[in-house]
Structure formats: structure tokens, C-alpha cells
N, C-alpha and C positions, 0 to 999 in steps of 0.2 A: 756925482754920478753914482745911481745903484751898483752893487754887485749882484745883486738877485740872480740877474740869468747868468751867471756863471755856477750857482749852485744847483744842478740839474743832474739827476740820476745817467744814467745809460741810457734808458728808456724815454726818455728828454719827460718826467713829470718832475712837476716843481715837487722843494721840499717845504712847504711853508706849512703853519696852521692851520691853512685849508684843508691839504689835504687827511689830517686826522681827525675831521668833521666828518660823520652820517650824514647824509640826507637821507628825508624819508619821501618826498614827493612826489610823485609820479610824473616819470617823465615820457618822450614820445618813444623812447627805446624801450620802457616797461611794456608800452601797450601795441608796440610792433613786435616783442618777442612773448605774447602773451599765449602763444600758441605756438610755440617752440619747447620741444620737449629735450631738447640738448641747452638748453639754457644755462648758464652756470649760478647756480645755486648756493645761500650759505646755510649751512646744515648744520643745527640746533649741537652742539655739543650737551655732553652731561652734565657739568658744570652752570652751564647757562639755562638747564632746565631747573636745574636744582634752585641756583638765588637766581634768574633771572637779571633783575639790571645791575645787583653787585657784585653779580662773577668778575672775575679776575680779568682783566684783556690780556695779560700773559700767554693767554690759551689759542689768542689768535695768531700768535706770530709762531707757535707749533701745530699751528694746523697745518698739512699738507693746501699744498697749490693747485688747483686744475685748471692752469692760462688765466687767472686774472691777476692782481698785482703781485707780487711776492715781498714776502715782509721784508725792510727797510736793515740794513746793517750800520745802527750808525757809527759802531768801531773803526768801519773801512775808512782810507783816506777818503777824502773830497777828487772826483774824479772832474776835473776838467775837459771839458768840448770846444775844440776851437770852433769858433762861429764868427760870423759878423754882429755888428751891434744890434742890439735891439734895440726893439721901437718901446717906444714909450704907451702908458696905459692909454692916451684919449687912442692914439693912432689902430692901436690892437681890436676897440671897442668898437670904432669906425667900421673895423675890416669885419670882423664878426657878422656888426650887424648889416653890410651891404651882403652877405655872404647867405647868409639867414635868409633875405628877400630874395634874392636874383639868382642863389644855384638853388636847384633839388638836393634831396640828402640821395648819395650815390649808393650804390650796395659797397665799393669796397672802402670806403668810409667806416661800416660796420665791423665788428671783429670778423675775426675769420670763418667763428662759429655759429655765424650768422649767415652764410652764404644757401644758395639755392641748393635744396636735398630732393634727390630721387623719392618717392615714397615705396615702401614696397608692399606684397599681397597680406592681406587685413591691419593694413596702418599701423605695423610694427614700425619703431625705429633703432637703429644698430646704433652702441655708443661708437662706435669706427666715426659714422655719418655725423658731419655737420652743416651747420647753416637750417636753415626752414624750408619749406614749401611755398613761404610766402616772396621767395626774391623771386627774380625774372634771369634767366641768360641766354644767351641764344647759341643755338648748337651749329650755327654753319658749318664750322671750324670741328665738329664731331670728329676724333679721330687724329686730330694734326699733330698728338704727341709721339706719332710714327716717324717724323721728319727728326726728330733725336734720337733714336734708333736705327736697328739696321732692319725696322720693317717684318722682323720675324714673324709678328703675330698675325699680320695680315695675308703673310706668307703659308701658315698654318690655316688659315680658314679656307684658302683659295686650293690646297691641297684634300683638304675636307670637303671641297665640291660646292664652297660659297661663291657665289656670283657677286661681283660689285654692282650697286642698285639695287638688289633681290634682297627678301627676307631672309631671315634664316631657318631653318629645316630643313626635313625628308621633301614635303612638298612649298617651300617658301612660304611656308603660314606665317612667320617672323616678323615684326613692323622692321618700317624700314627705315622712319625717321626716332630718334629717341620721345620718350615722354616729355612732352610741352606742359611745362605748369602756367596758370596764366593768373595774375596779380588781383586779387578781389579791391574793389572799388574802397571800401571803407572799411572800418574796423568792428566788423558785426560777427554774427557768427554764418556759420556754413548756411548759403541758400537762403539768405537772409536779401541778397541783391539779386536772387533768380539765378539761374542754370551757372553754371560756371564751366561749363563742358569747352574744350577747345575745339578749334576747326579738323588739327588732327581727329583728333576722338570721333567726334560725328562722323567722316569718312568709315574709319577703321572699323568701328560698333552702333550703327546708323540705327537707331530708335525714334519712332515717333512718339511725339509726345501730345497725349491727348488731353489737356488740360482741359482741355473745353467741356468735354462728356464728362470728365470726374466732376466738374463744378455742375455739373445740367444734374448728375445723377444724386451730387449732395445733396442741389436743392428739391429733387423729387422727394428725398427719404426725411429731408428737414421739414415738407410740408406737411404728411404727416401728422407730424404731431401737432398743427397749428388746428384752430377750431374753423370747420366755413366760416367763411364770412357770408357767403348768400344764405344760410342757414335753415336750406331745405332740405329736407330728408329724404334719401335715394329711395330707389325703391331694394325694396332684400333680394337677392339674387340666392337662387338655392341650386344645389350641387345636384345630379342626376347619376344613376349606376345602372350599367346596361348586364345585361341578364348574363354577356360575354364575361364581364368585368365579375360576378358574383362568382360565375363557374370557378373562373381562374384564384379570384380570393379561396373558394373551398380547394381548391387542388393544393394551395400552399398551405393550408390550417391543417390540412389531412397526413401535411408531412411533418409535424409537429413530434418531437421528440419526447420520452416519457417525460423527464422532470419539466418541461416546459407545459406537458398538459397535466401534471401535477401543480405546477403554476399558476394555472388558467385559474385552478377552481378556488381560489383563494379569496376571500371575502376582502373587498374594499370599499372604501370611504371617502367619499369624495367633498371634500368641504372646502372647494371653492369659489364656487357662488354664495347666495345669500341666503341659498340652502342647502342642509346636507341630503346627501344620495347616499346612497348603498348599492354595489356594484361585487356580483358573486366571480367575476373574471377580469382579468386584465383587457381583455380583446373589449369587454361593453367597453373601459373605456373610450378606446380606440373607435367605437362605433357609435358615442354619443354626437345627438345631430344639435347640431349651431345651424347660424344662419347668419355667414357672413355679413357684413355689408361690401358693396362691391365699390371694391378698392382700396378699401378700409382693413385694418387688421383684427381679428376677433376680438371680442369683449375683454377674454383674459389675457389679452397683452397689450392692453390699454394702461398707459398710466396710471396710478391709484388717484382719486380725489385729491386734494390740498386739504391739510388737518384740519382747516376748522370750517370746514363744508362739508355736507352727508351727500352722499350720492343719489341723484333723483332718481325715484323709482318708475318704472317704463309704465305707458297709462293700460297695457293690455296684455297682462301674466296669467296662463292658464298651467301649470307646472303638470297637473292631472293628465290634462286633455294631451299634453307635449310627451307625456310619460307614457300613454296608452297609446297612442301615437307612434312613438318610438318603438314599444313594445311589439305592434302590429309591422311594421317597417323590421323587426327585427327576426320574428317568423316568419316573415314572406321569404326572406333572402334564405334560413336557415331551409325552409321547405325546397326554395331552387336548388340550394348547393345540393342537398337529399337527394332530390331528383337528379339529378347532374352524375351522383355520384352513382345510384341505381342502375341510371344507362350505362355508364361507363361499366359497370359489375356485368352487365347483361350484355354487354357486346365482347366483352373480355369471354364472359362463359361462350359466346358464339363460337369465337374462334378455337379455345380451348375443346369443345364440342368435336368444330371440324375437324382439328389435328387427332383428336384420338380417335372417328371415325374414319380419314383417312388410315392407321395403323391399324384397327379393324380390320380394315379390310382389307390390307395386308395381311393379314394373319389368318385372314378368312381363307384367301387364294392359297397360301401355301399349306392350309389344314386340305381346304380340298383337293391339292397337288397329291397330298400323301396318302388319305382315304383314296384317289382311282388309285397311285400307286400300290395299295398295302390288298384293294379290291384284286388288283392281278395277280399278284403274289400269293393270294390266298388261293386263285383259281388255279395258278400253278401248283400248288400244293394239296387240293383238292382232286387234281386231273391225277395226282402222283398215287395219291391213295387210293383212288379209285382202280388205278391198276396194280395195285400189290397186291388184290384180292383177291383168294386162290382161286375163284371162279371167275375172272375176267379172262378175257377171249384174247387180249395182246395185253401180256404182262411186261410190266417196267424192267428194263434191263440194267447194268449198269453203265452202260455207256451213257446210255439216253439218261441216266441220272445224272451221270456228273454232269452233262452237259445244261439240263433245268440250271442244277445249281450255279453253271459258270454263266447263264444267264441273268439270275438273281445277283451274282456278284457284280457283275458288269452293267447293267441297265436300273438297277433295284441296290445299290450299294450301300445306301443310309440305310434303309429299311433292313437289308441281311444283316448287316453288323448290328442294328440295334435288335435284331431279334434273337430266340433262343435256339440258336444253331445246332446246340446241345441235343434235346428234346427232339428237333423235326431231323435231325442225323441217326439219333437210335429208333425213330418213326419208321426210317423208311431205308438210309443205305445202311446199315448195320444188317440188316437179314439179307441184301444183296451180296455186302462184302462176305458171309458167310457162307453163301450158295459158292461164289467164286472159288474159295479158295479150301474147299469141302474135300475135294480127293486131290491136293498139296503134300507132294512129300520134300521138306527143303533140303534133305541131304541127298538127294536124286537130281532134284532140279532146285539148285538155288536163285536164281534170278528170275523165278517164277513171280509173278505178280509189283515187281519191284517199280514198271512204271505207272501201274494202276495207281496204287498207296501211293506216288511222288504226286500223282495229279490230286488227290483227295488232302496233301495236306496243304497241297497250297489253299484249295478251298476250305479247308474247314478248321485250320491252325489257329488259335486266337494270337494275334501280334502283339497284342499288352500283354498277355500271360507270360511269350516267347521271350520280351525285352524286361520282365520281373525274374525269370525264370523260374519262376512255378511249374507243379507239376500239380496243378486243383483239377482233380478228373470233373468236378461239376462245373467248369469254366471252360475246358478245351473240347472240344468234339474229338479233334483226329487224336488227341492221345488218349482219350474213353475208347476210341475207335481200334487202335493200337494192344492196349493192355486189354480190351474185353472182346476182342474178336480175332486178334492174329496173335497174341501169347497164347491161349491153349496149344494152337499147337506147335508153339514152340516148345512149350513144356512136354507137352506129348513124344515127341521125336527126340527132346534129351535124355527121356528116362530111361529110351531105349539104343540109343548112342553109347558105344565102348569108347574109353578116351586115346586107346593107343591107336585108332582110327581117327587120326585128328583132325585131317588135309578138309575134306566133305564140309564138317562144324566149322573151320576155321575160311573157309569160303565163302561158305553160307552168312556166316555174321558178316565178313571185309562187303558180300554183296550190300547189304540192309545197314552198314554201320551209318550212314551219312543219312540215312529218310528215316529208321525210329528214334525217338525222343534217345538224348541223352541217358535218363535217367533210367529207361527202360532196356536200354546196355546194359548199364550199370547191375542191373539186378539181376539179368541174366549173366552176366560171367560171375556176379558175387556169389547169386541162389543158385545156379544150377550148373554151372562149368568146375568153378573152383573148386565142391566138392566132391563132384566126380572123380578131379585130378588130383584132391588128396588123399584119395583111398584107394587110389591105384600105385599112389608111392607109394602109399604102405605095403602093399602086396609085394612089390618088386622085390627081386632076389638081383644084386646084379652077378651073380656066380652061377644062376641058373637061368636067366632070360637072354635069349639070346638076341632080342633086340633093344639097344640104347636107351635108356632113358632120355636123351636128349632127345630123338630122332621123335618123340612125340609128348615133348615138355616145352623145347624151344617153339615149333611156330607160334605158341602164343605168346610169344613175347613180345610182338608190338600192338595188341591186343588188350592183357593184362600188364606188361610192367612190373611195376611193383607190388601187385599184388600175388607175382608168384612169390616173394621172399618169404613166409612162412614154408612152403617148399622145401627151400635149398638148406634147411640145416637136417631134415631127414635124411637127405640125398647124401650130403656128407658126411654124414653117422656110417650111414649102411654102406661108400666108398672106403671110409679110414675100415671100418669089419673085414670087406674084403682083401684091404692091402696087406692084412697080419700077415700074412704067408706069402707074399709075392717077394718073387726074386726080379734086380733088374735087369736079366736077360729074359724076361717076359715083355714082350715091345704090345702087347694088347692093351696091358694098363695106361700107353701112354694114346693110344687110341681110344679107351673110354673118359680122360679124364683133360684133354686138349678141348673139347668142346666147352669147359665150362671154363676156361681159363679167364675168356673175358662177360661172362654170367655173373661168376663170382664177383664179390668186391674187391678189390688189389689186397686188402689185411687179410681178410678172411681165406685168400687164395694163400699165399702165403703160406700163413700159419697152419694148411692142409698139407703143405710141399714139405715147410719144416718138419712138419709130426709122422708123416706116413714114407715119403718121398728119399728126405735125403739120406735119413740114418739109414736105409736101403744101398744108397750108392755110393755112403761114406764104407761101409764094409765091405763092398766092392772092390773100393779100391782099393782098400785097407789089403784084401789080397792080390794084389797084383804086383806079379814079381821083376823087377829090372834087372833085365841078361843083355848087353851091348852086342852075345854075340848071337844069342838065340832069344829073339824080343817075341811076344804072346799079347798080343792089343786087341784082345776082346773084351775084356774088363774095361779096358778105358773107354772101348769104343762105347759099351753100356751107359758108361757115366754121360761120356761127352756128348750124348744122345738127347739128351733131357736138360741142355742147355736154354732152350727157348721155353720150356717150362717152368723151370725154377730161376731165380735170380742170377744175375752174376755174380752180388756181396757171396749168396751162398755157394755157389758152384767156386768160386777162388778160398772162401773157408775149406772146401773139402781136399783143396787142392795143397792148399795152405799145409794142413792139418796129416793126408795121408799120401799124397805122392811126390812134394819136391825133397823132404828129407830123404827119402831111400833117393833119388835121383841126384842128389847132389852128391852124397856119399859113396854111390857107383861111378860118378865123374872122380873123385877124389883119390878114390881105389885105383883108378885104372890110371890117371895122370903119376900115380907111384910107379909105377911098372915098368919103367920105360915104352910108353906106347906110343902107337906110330898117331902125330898129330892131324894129319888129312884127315883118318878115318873119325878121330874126336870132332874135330869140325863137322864133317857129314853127321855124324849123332848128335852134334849138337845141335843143328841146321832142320833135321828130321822131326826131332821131338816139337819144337817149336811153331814148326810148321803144322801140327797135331789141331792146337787152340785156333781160334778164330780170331779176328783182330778187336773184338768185343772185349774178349777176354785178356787179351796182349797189352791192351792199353790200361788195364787196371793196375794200378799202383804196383800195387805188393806181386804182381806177375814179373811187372817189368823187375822189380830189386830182385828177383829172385834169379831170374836168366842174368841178370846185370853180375850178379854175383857169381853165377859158373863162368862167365871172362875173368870177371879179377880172378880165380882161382886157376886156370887153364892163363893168363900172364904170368902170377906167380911161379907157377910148374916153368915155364918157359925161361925165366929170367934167372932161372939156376945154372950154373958151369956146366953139372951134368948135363943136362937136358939140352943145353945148348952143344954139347957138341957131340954127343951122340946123336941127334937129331940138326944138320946145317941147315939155317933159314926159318926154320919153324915158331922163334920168335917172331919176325918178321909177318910172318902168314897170320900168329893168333893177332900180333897188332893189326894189322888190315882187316881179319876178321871183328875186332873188337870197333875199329872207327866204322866199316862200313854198319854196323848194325845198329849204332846208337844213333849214325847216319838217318837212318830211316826209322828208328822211335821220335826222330826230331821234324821228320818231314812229316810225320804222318801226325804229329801233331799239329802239326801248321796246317796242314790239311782238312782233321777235323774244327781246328777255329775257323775255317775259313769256311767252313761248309754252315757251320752253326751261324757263323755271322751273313751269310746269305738267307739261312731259311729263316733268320731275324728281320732280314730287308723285307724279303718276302711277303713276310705277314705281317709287314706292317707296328711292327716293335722295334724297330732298329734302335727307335730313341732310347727306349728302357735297359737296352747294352749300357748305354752311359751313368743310367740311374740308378744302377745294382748296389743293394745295401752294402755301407763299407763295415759299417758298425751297428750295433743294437740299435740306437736312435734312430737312424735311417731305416732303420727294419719297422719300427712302431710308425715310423712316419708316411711308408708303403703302405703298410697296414690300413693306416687312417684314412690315404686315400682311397682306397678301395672299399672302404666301409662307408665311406662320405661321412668321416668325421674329423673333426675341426681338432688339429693340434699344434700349440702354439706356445712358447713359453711365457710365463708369470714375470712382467717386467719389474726389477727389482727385490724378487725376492727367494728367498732363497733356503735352504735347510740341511746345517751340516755343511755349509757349503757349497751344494748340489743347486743347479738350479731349479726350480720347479717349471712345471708344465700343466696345461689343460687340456685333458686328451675328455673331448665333451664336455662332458660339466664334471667330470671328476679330474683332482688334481696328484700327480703324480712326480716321483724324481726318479732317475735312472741313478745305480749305484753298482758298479761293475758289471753288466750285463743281465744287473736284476732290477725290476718295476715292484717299486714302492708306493703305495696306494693310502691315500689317506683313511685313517678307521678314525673311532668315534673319541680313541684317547693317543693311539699309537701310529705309527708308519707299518702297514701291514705287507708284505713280497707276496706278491702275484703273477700268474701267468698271463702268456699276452694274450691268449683266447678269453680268457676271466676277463681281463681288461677289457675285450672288444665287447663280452656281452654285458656287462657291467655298463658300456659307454652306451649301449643299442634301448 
């Protein structure tokens, strides 16, 4: 008995001889996976390209595997398989071949990589996928791998809004059955057995298939090229162009682009017939005439002859006659499209005609609008001059005049603005306005004439002069009107105007300030007021004039302004002259010089009170003598008088300076003496009461009374004093808290006052904002100036930081502004600084 079959791998293949035999023959598996692109493949090593059939076979049993046999170990033991017997070779050979005739070869008989494949979109295939396109399976059972599951997936489609039955998608566009492959009959190629479409398919992408017409239409275009066979000759069919069809060809030759009708004129050669032409444009060719055959395709797309046959020549060629022909055929059309094009030129100019006839005549009606309009206007200005004439019988007034004109303005308003209102104003109301206002005297009657002149400048003001603000006398009528008929006599009546008669002048202009031109103000108080008024100060004596200089300087103050400040430094010259010899028990000086307190500028007032003023009332006081028992306060009263005039720094310097030292000394004196303490209280309490609480509240006031207590405590807190006098400690203590009492209230009372008239107006925020340091002073500053200050991030000088106050860069260094210069750090002031930044 064999052992054979018990030598059998895992895989149950024999190990015999056989199997390390090649076959090379083709078998039915080669030619059923010949169109299988997963096929398993044995792929050429280097080796085996290199010597071909003496390569090594070593090489094969280091080749990687991909699923076909795997090389052979024959180290390993002998693996046994328990089996039954085997059969013997006739029996196996038998079964084979009844097996061969009576089954089919099944699909899963095949490897595995041979099973049915999906194909996917442009007939890729994925190495994932195996098997072919060529098995069959059938998909009833689509889906049944859910019964070993828990159904998730179906679970997840049905949550996703999939219907069981339904396609899949937004709108069930989705097939519903999978792709059916269906088995081609033989082993040809694709389309080789006709359609191979399945039944699905047809449903799903229903195409007709019209075999029939393609094959009807092959064989139209295949006959063609066949020779009749009846072999009679059609008759020529010739093409025809309707006069319609030329127009339209010139309409599109006319839109021809430059270089394509640089194109045009290019000389061509035409040598494809059996004779050459010459053709000066592309378009002749395009126009050269044939003569189809009908049905037939032109001559030149006729096959060529067979090479060793000449082509028969036609029995009746006249190329002349076909060329003259042509030529005549081809100026008939050129003269249509001409014409064509002529008309179209000449219906174009019609319409062109009409439309600028219609604007004609547009322009005709509104010329004529303006000729009757400019006819009336001239008739009204004709009628006007006819009555200005000294011998007319009703001579033009000026009422009746403004009134033409507010005609003209109103009914006639293009025409009066575009004409010379200049010219027909000094024509004709310029010698009326002079009649009217002939025996005018304006410091008698100021408001004489004031609404006539209001009415004439509305009319005759030019409104682009008024909004350039010009003063062009040859462009404005009313202010030609102005400067050459109502300044004289303005001029006239100034010359004879005294200035210390001011009231009348200063009437007369507030009447007229708001109706003469700006500029014509201007030059009356420059030319002829101002220097009236400064050659009257010169004259003034104030030690001999017994009326004020102010009482006819100030009313023109809202008037003039600033232009009296040339003025006020005579004024104060010839005040300090007078003051040399004034005493201040003269109260007249403080009545000539109270009006100018707020005239003057706050410095300037000042620096008049320091030089003339005070050193007056510093020797004043300087003699005034302190007697507790017999007091004389007419000297102080002098001083104390002139408090609202000079400052209070100055008025507490005088006080400072010449009356608290005698007064503290006279308390000192007297607290020696055994004196009686009530009546010190009353003198103390008296004098005090003297000053105002202006004064009481300044500093160096308060230490100064502060300090006759502490000297009237110390007197007190002596033995003696205490007991020759019982209780009078007591009294100065009560007298010393109540007083400091009410320096403390009455402080609280002025912050309390200040901090309302801060709510008040609207500043309360700025209480918070008050500079605590220089930097917040510069940074006040900045905002008020509206400029930008900010510090320089990172950098630094000296260790200072820097800042940009504008576009210059600066460092603050103990209360002082350091400014960048061109080599060094220069100290500046903050006004430098501001206009430096501006």
C-alpha cells in the first residue's frame, strides 16, 4: 500500500515532483481571469532579468507571497492528517472526469480573488477589492450581515431620515437595488456580443438606442464615395443671394477690425485647381463661385485620382469667361452693399438733422423768451431816463425808483443779475440818492434816511461780492453807492464834530452800523474818528479839565475795541504826571482813575497802582500813630479806602511792611503794665473788625492776629497776671478758640461757596482734575491746546522718561521741561514749549 497520501502539507497539496514543474499552457483559468486586474502576478525579479533562464531559483523562495503558494519548509517535521483511505488513481481519474462533464465550474471553486467586484466611477480598481466583474451573485440577501450585529448601521441611516425601500438622499435620487453585473456569453471582448446593459440599468438610465438610423446614416455618407452606377449626370444646381442676404454680409464686413482689414489686402495664391489664381484678399476667397453638384460634395473634397490614372479633363472650361463672370457678380454685390450702406448714411443724417432741429428750436424759443424779456427792461429803463430830464413835466422820484427796480428784480431776475447794475445805478439812482439826502445833518437826525439805504441794498448789493468779501467799487453798485454819495457827508460833518461831544457821533454810527458795508466802518473810525480822538488826548490837562476823560473816551468802546489801545499809554503818562503831588486824603484821584480799572489790562493796571498809588499810601500809613487810648483813623481810613483798587498781595504788603509792627508792639507795651484784659480784648476785637474778610482771609493777616493771641496767652499764663487779674486766662483762652473758631468756619464756607460756583458753571469735574504736579500741569496745558502728549514707550534719558508733547520730544526733570536741541537737552518754558508745539 502507498504512503503518498499521508505526505500532504496543511494546505492538503501533494509534495511530489509534480509539483516543482512549470506549466506553460494556457489554461481555462488564464482566459477567465484575463481581464482581471487583481490577478496574482509573478513579477520579473533583477536577477531573472539579468540571466534569465540561469538565475538562481533561490530567489523564489525569498520572494514575498501575495495568497498563492508559500514556499515549501522542508526542515519542518512531516505533518500528518488523519483521513480516511484514499482512493486509488483509476477511481480519482473516474471522479474527475464525470465531474468535468456533469457539474459547471462554480465561482467558489475559484480563489477567493476571483470573486464578483463592484466596479467603481472610470473603471479604477482598489487593491482592497477582489474577485472580477466577470462572476455573477445575487444580492437578495443585500444587507443580511446586520443579523450578526446589533443593527447599528441601519439604526444610523433610519436616524438620518433613510426610508427602508427608498433611495438614498435629500430627495431619494439613490438606486435602491445595488449594481447587478451580468456574465458575458463568451470570452471576447467588451460589446463584442452586443449590449450588455442589465434590466436594472435600463429602468434606472433609460436610453434609446437607435442603431438603426446610425447604420441608415453610415450608409448615406458611405455612398458617397461610391461612383453611380446609373452613370448620368445631374444637372448643377447653383446657389442664389437675395439683395437681403448682401446688405447683411456688408453690415458685418463693415465691422471688420483694423488688422483684419490689414489682412484683407494681402495678396494670395491660390493653386488648387489645375490652375493658379491670384487673389488680392482673403474674403475673394471666400467668394469664389463653384458649382456644386447636388448632393455631391465639391470638386475639392473629392478624393484625389489613383496614381497611375490622370484625371479626365471636363469637356467645357472657359476659366476667362468664369473669371469675368465672377468679377461682374462680384461688383454688382460690392455696388449693393454701397448703396445699402449710402442709405443707411442718409437716414442716419435724417435723424441726426431732426434732433438738432428739435434743440434749435429750443434755443430759438428761449432766445426769443429773453429778447421780449431784455425788450421790457430796456423800455423800463428808457421810461426812467426819460424822466430824469430836467425838463420832464413828472420827474422820477425815488420811491417810484426803487420800486422799477424791485420789479426788475422780481419779474426780470436773470436779466438784472446778468446785467450792469453798476452803470444803470450811477445812471439814474445815484443823483436821486443825492437830492434826498442834500440838506441831511446825521448828528441832528441820525436815523434820517436809514430805511431808504436798507431797501437799496437789498436791491443792488451784489451776493458773490458779499460771500468773497470784496470791496470791488466796479462790481457792487450799493457800495459805489455808499462810498460816493453818503461818505461825503460823512466826511463833512466829522470835520466839524468836537470829540468830547461824543453821544450824537456814537448814535449816529450804532444807527447805520448794521446797513454800511463793513469796510466802510472800518475806515471811518480808522480815517476820521481815531484821529480826532488822538489829538484831543493830547490836549487834555487832567489837572486842568474839569470833565473826565473817560466820560467821552469810553463810549466808543464797543465800537472801536482795540483800537483805542494806542490811546491808553498817553492817558497813563499824563495820570502818573498828575499823581507826583497827590496826597491820599484827596478821594478825587480815586474818582478819576476807578473808571479805567477795568479798561486797562490787569498788568498794566497794576504796575500804574504799584508806581503812583501805593508808595502814596505806604507813607500814609507809615504815619499813623497807635494810641489804645486816644486812636486817630483817618490815615487808615485813606489806606483802607483804595482797597478795591489795588490788589490785596499789595494792600497786606503795606500792611505787612508799616502797621502790624507798631501794632503788635503797642499790644506788647501795654500787656507789660498790668492792664486791664476786657478792654485788650475790645481793642483787639476793634481793630480787626477795621479789614474786610478779603483781607482777613490772607495768609500773612491771619499769622499776624494769630500771633497777638499767642502773645496776650503768654501775658496771661504768668503768676502775676494771673492773680492780679482773676479769670482773665480764662477769657483770653475762650477769646483765642472762639476766633480761630470762625477763621475755620469761614473757610469751610469759602470752599463751600467755590465748590458750588464750580457746579454751577459746569466745571465741578475740573475740582478733581487740578494739577498735582508739573506733569499734570503740561498735560492741562496740552489739552487745551489740543495737543497730543504721551510718553515714549521704552525709552528713556538719564533715566527720565521721555514724552511727545506734539512732534517735539521732551523729559521733565524737577519741575523743569527739557527739550530736545540739535546736540544737547535744552530747559524751556511751558509757553515756549506750547508755541514750539503749535
Amino acid at each position: 500500500m502507498s504512503l503518498s497520501h499521508l505526505y500532504r502539507d496543511g494546505e492538503g497539496h501533494m509534495d511530489d515532483d509534480e509539483d516543482e514543474r512549470e506549466n506553460f499552457e494556457i489554461t481555462d483559468w488564464d482566459l477567465q481571469n484575463e481581464f482581471n486586474p487583481n490577478r496574482q502576478r509573478h513579477w520579473q525579479t533583477k536577477e531573472e532579468a539579468t540571466y534569465g533562464v540561469w538565475a538562481e531559483r533561490d530567489s523564489d523562495e525569498e520572494r514575498p507571497s501575495f495568497g498563492g503558494k508559500r514556499a515549501r519548509d522542508y526542515s519542518a517535521p512531516v505533518n500528518f492528517i488523519s483521513a480516511g483511505l484514499k482512493k486509488g488513481a483509476a477511481e480519482e481519474a473516474e471522479l474527475e472526469d464525470s465531474d468535468d462533464e456533469e457539474k459547471p465550474v462554480k465561482q467558489d471553486d475559484f480563489p477567493k480573488d476571483f470573486g464578483p467586484k463592484k466596479l467603481k466611477t472610470g473603471g479604477n480598481f482598489k487593491p482592497s477589492q477582489k474577485g472580477f466583474a466577470g462572476g455573477t451573485k445575487s444580492f437578495m440577501d443585500f444587507g443580511s450581515w446586520e443579523r450578526h450585529t446589533k443593527g447599528i448601521g441601519q439604526k444610523l441611516l433610519q436616524k438620518m431620515g433613510y426610508v427602508p425601500g427608498r433611495g438614498l438622499g435629500k430627495n431619494a435620487q439613490g438606486i435602491i437595488n445595488p449594481i447587478e453585473a451580468r456574465q458575458r456569453k463568451g470570452k471576447g471582448a467588451v460589446g463584442a456580443y452586443g449590449s450588455e446593459r442589465t434590466t436594472q440599468s435600463l429602468q434606472d438610465f433609460p436610453v434609446v438606442d437607435s442603431e438603426e438610423e446610425a447604420e441608415e446614416e453610415f450608409q448615406k455618407e458611405l455612398s458617397q464615395w461610391r461612383k453611380d452606377p446609373s452613370g448620368s449626370k445631374k444637372k448643377p444646381k447653383y446657389s442664389y443671394k437675395t439683395v437681403e442676404e448682401l446688405k447683411a454680409k456688408g453690415r458685418i464686413s463693415k465691422k471688420l477690425a483694423a488688422p483684419q482689414k490689414e489682412l484683407s489686402q494681402v495678396k494670395v495664391i491660390d493653386m488648387t485647381g489645375r490652375e493658379q489664381k491670384v487673389y488680392y484678399s482673403y474674403s475673394q476667397i471666400s467668394h469664389k463661385h463653384s458649382v456644386p453638384d447636388d448632393g455631391l460634395p465639391p470638386q475639392s473634397q473629392l478624393p484625389p485620382p489613383p496614381p497611375g490614372k490622370e484625371a479626365k479633363a471636363p469637356g467645357f472650361a472657359l476659366p476667362e469667361l468664369e473669371h469675368n463672370l465672377q468679377l461682374l457678380i462680384d461688383l454688382t454685390e460690392q455696388e449693393i452693399i454701397q448703396s445699402d450702406r449710402q442709405l443707411q448714411y442718409e437716414r442716419d443724417m435724417v435723424v441726426n438733422l431732426s434732433h438738432e432741429l428739435e434743440k434749435m428750436s429750443e434755443v430759438l424759443e428761449h432766445e426769443e423768451r429773453v429778447i421780449a424779456n431784455l425788450s421790457k427792461v430796456l423800455e423800463m429803463v428808457e421810461e426812467c431816463e426819460r424822466r430824469m430830464q430836467p425838463a420832464c413835466s413828472d420827474p422820477l422820484t425815488l420811491d417810484e425808483c426803487a420800486r422799477v427796480f424791485e420789479t426788475l428784480q422780481d419779474k426780470y431776475y436773470e436779466e438784472y443779475r446778468m446785467s450792469d447794475r453798476v452803470d444803470l445805478a450811477v445812471a439814474i439812482v445815484y443823483p436821486l440818492v443825492k437830492e434826498y439826502f442834500k440838506e441831511w445833518d446825521p448828528l441832528k437826525d441820525c436815523a434820517y434816511g436809514t430805511e431808504v439805504i436798507s431797501r437799496w441794498k437789498s436791491l443792488l448789493e451784489n451776493d458773490q461780492l458779499l460771500s468773497h468779501g470784496g470791496q470791488d467799487l466796479s462790481a457792487d453798485a450799493f457800495h459805489r453807492l455808499i462810498w460816493e454819495v453818503w461818505m461825503p457827508f460823512v466826511r463833512n460833518i466829522v470835520t466839524q464834530w468836537q470829540p468830547r461831544n461824543c453821544d450824537p457821533m456814537v448814535d449816529f454810527l450804532d444807527s447805520w452800523v448794521h446797513i454800511i458795508p463793513v469796510w466802510i466802518l472800518d475806515n471811518i473810525l480808522d480815517q476820521l474818528i481815531f484821529p480826532k480822538l488822538q489829538k484831543e488826548v493830547e490836549n487834555w490837562n487832567p489837572l486842568t479839565d474839569t470833565v473826565p476823560i473817560h466820560s467821552w473816551v469810553h463810549p466808543w468802546l464797543p465800537l472801536m475795541q482795540a483800537r483805542l489801545e494806542p490811546l491808553y499809554s498817553p492817558i497813563r503818562s499824563k495820570l502818573s504826571s498828575a499823581l507826583q503831588k497827590w496826597h491820599p486824603s484827596d478821594s478825587s484821584a480815586k474818582l478819576i482813575l476807578q473808571p479805567w480799572k477795568d479798561v486797562f489790562t490787569p498788568g498794566s493796571w497794576e504796575a500804574f497802582m504799584v508806581k503812583n498809588i501805593v508808595p502814596k499810601l505806604g507813607m500814609c500809613l507809615g504815619e499813623l500813630v497807635i494810641n489804645p487810648h486816644q486812636q486817630h483813623m483817618d490815615a487808615f481810613y485813606w489806606v483802607i479806602d483804595w482797597e478795591g483798587m489795588i490788589s490785596v498781595s499789595s494792600l497786606v504788603g503795606l500792611l505787612e511792611k508799616h502797621f502790624f509792627p507798631k501794632w503788635l508792639q503797642v499790644l506788647c507795651s501795654w500787656l507789660s503794665n498790668s492792664p486791664n484784659y476786657e478792654e485788650i480784648t475790645k481793642w483787639y476785637l476793634g481793630w480787626k473788625s477795621m479789614f474786610s474778610d478779603q483781607v482777613l482771609a490772607h495768609p500773612s493777616v491771619k499769622d499776624k492776629f494769630n500771633e497777638a493771641l499767642d502773645i496776650m496767652n503768654r501775658a496771661v499764663s504768668s503768676n502775676v497776671g494771673a492773680y492780679m487779674q482773676p479769670g482773665a486766662r480764662e477769657n483770653i483762652a475762650y477769646l483765642t478758640h472762639t476766633e480761630r473758631r470762625k477763621d475755620f468756619q469761614y473757610e469751610a464756607m469759602q470752599e463751600r461757596r467755590e465748590a458750588e460756583n464750580m457746579a454751577q458753571r459746569g466745571i465741578g469735574v475740573a475740582a478733581s482734575s487740578v494739577p498735582m504736579n508739573f506733569k499734570d500741569l503740561i498735560e492741562t496745558k496740552a489739552e487745551e491746546h489740543n495737543i497730543v502728549f504721551m510718553p515714549v514707550i521704552g525709552k528713556r534719558h538719564e533715566g527720565k522718561q521721555l514724552y511727545t508733547f506734539g512732534r517735539i520730544v521732551i523729559y521733565i526733570d524737577r519741575g523743569v521741561v527739557f527739550v530736545q536741541g540739535e546736540k544737547t537737552w535744552v530747559p524751556t518754558s511751558l509757553q515756549s514749549l506750547i508755541d514750539m508745539a503749535k
